[in-house]
N, C-alpha and C positions, 0 to 999 in steps of 0.2 A: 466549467464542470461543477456541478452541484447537486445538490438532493432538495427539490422542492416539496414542501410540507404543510399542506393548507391547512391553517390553524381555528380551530374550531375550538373554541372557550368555552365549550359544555363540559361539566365533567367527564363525556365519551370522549370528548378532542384530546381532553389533556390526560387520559388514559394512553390512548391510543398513539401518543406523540411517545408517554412513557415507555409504552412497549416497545416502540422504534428505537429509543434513545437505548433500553435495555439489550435488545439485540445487538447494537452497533458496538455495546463494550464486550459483550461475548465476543462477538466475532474479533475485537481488539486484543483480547486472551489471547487469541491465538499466535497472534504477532509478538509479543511478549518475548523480552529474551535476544538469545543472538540466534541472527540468524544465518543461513550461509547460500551464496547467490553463486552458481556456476556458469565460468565466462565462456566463449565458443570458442575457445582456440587451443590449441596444440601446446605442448610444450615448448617442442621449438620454434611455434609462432610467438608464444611470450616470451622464450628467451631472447630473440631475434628484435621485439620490441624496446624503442626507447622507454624512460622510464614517464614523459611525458606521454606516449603513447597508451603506459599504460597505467596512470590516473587518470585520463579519459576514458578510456574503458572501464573503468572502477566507477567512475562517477557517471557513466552512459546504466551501469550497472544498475547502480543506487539509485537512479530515478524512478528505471523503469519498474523495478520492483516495489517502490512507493506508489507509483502511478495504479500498479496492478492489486495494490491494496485498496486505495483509494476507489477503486472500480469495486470491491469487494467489499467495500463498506456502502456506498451508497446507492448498488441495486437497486 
């Protein structure tokens, strides 16, 4: 996964690289900060949960929300 960017050396390239690069902190703005990620379960489904159970789920969490940034940045 990646954002390919053919580099054009003309002052239009590195304009136009500039603007990508400016967009992609904008859009970083917005992730800024804490965020808050809601899991799909019940409360008695995480009560019912080991505590192993549910750091995987915390961390199935936190990927996929980085992953859905990462999609969000390089459009």
């Amino acid at each position: 996964m990646g954002k390919t960017i053919k580099v054009d050396l003309s002052t239009n390239g590195i304009k136009k690289i500039q603007k990508e690069l400016t967009n992609m902190q904008k859009k970083l703005q917005q992730y800024e900060g804490e965020q808050k990620i809601t899991l799909p379960y019940s409360q008695q489904e995480w009560e019912n949960m080991t505590e192993y159970e549910k750091n995987e789920a915390i961390e199935e969490a936190k990927k996929k929300y980085i992953d859905e940034i990462k999609k969000d940045l390089f459009k």
